[in-house]
VOVO-658513 format. One line per field, with one value per residue (C-alpha): x, y, z; residue in three letters; residue number from 1. Coordinates in steps of 0.02 Angstrom, whole numbers, always signed. Layout:
# residues N
east	c(X | ...)
north	c(Y | ...)
up	c(Z | ...)
r	c(ALA | ...)
k	c(NUM | ...)
END
This chain:
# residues 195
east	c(+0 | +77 | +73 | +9 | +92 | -48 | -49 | +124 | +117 | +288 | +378 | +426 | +561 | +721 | +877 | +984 | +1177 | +1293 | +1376 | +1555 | +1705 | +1624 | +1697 | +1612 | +1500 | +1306 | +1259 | +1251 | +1445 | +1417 | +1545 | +1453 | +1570 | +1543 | +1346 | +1284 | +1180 | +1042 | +965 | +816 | +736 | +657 | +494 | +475 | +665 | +682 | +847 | +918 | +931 | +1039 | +982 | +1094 | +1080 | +1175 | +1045 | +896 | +960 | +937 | +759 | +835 | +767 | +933 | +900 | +951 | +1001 | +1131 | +1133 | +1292 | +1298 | +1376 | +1234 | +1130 | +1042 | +919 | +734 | +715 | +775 | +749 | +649 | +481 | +492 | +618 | +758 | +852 | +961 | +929 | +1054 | +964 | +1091 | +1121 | +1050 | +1224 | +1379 | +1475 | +1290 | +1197 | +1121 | +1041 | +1035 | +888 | +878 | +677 | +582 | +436 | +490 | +437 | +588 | +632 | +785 | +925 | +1088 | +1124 | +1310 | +1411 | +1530 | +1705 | +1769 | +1911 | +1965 | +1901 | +1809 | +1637 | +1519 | +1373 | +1259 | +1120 | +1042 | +894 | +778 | +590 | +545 | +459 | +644 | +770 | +873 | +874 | +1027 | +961 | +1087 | +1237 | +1202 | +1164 | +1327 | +1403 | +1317 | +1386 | +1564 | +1553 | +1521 | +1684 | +1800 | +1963 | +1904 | +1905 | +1747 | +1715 | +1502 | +1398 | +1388 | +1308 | +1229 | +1116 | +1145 | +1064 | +1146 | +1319 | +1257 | +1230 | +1408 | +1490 | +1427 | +1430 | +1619 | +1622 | +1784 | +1757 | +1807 | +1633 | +1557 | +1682 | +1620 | +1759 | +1660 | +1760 | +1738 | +1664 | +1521 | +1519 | +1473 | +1335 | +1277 | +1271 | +1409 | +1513 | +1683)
north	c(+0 | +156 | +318 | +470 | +592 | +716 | +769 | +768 | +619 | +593 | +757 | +885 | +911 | +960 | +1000 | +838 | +827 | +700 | +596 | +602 | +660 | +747 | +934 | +948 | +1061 | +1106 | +1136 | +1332 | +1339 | +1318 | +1223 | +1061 | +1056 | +1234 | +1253 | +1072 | +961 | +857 | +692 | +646 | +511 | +553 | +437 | +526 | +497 | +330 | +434 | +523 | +685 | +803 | +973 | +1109 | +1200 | +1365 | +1377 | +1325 | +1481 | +1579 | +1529 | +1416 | +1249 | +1195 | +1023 | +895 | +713 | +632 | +507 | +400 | +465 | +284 | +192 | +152 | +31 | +0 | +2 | -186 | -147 | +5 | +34 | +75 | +205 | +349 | +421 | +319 | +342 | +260 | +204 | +192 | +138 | +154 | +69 | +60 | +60 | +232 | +307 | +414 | +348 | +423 | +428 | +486 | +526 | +477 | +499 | +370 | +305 | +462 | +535 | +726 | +749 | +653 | +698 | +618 | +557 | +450 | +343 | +250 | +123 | +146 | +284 | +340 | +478 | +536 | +688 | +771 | +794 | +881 | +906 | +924 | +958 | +981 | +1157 | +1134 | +1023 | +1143 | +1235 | +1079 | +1008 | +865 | +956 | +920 | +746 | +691 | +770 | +672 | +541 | +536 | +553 | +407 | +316 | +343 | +429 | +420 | +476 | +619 | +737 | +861 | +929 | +1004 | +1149 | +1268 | +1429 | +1496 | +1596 | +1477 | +1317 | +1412 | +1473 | +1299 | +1218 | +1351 | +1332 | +1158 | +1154 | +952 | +913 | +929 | +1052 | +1161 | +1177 | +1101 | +920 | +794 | +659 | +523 | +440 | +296 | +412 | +482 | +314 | +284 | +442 | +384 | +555 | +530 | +477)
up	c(+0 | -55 | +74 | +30 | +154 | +102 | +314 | +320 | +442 | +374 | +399 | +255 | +145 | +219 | +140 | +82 | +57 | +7 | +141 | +134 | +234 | +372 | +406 | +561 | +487 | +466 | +278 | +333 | +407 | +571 | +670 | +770 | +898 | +951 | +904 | +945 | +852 | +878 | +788 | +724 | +626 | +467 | +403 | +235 | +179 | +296 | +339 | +494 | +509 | +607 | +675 | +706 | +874 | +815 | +667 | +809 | +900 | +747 | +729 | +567 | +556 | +532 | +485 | +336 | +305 | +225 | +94 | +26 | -162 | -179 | -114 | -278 | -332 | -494 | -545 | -467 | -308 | -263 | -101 | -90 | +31 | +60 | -39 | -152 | -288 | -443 | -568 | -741 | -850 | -1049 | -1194 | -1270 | -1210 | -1184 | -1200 | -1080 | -934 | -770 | -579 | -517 | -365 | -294 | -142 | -111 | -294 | -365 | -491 | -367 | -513 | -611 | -687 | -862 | -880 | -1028 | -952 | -1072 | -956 | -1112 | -1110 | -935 | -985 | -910 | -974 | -874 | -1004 | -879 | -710 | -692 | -535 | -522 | -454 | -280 | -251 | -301 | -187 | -55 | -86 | -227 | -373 | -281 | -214 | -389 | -429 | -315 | -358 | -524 | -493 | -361 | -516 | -600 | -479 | -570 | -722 | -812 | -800 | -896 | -927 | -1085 | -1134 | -982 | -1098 | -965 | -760 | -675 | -716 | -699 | -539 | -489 | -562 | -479 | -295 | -317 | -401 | -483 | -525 | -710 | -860 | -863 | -992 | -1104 | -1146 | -1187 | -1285 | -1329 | -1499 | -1409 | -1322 | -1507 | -1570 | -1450 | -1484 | -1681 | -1719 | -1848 | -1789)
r	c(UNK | UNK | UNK | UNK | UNK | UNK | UNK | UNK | UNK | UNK | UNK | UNK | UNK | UNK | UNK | UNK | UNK | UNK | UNK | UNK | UNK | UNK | UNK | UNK | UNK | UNK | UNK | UNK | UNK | UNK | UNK | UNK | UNK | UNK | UNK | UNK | UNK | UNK | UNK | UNK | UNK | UNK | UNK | UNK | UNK | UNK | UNK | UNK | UNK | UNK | UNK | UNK | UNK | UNK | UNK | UNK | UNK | UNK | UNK | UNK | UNK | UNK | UNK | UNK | UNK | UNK | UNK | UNK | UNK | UNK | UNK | UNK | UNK | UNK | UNK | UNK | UNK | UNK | UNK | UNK | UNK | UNK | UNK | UNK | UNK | UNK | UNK | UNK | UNK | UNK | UNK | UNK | UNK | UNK | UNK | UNK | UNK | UNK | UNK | UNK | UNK | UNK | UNK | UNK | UNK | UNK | UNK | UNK | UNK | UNK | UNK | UNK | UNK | UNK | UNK | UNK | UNK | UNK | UNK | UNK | UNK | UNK | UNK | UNK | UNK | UNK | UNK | UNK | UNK | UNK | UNK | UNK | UNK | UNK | UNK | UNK | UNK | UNK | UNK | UNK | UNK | UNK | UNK | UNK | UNK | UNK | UNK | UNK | UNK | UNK | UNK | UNK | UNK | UNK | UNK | UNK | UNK | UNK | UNK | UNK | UNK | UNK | UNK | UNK | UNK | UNK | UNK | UNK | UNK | UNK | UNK | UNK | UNK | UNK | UNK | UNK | UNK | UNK | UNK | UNK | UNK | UNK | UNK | UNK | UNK | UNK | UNK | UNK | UNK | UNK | UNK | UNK | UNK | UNK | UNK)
k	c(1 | 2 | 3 | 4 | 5 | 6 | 7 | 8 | 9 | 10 | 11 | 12 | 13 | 14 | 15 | 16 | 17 | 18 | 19 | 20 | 21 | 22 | 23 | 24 | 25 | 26 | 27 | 28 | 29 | 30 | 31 | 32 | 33 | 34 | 35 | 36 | 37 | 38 | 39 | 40 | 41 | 42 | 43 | 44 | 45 | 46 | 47 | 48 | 49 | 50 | 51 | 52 | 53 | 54 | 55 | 56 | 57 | 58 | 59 | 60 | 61 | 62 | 63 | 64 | 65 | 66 | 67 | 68 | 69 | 70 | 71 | 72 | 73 | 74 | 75 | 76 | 77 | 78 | 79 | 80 | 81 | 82 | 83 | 84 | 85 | 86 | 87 | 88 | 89 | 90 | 91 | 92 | 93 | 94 | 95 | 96 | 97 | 98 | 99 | 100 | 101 | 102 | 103 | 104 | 105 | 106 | 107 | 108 | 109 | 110 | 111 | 112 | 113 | 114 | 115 | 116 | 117 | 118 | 119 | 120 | 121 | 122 | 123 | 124 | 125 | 126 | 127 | 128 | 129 | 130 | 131 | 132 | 133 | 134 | 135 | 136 | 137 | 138 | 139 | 140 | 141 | 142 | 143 | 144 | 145 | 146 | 147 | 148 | 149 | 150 | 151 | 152 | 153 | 154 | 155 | 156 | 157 | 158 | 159 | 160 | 161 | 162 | 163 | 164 | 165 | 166 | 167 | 168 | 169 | 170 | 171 | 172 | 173 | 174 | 175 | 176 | 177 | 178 | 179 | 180 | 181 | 182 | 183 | 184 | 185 | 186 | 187 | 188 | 189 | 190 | 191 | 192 | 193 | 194 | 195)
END
């Protein structure tokens, strides 16, 4: 039986970032040591979630939840509840495939990326985040998602024409060439270029 979370029995949205070496920080700069923190059990992400006491003080709600960007799994396994990240993979090899990142198995955002186990090359073609998500940390975890992929290759992303995307690849910072894609001729091939 699917839940609705209509009453939000389940909590809200709070901000999400990827769970990796931790600085001892809250997502807002405050040190932990110094401030405090507090933890907390999300139902709607099946996550915990930490709350930071210096943000409390600030009448911030100062709470989010991590999530291992390396922890994914695929369409047949994926949970039924929370947030997961989904790896959607390619119809050929070298070709673009997805993580989507989804709460409750409904798709929140994804990041496309071509992977060359050959030449160890890896493109982000895209991010994309729905609108009522944006701005909660779900960019940068599928970011980080991506690169947990591959991690010794070499990243570079499309083209980025517009503010808002740059505005996003620059507080973000993936370790990639921005904006200057480095397809090569086996993503080309996949991608049915001319080589």
């Amino acid at each position: 039986m699917a839940r609705s979370g209509s009453q939000k029995e389940f909590g809200s949205i709070v901000p999400v970032r990827p769970r990796m070496d931790d600085d001892g920080r809250c997502p807002w700069g405050h040190d932990l040591a110094i401030g405090g923190c507090t933890s907390s059990y999300s139902h709607l992400y099946d996550l915990p979630v930490t709350y930071c006491a210096a943000c409390r003080t600030a009448r911030r709600r100062g709470a989010w939840a991590e999530l291992d960007p390396a922890e994914q799994t695929t369409n047949q396994t994926a949970p039924q509840q929370g947030l997961a990240l989904i790896a959607v993979p390619p119809s050929r090899r070298a070709g673009i495939g997805r993580i989507e990142v989804r709460l409750d198995r409904e798709r929140l955002g994804y990041v496309g990326l071509a992977l060359c186990s050959v030449e160890r090359r890896a493109v982000i073609e895209e991010v994309e985040v729905g609108e009522p998500y944006r701005r909660h940390g779900f960019g940068r975890l599928l970011i980080a998602a991506a690169v947990a992929r591959a991690p010794l290759y070499h990243w570079s992303t499309a083209a980025v024409p517009d503010g808002p995307a740059r505005a996003f690849l620059a507080a973000v910072a993936p370790p990639a060439a921005i904006g200057e894609p480095f397809r090569c001729s086996h993503m080309r091939l996949a991608a049915g270029e001319p080589v």
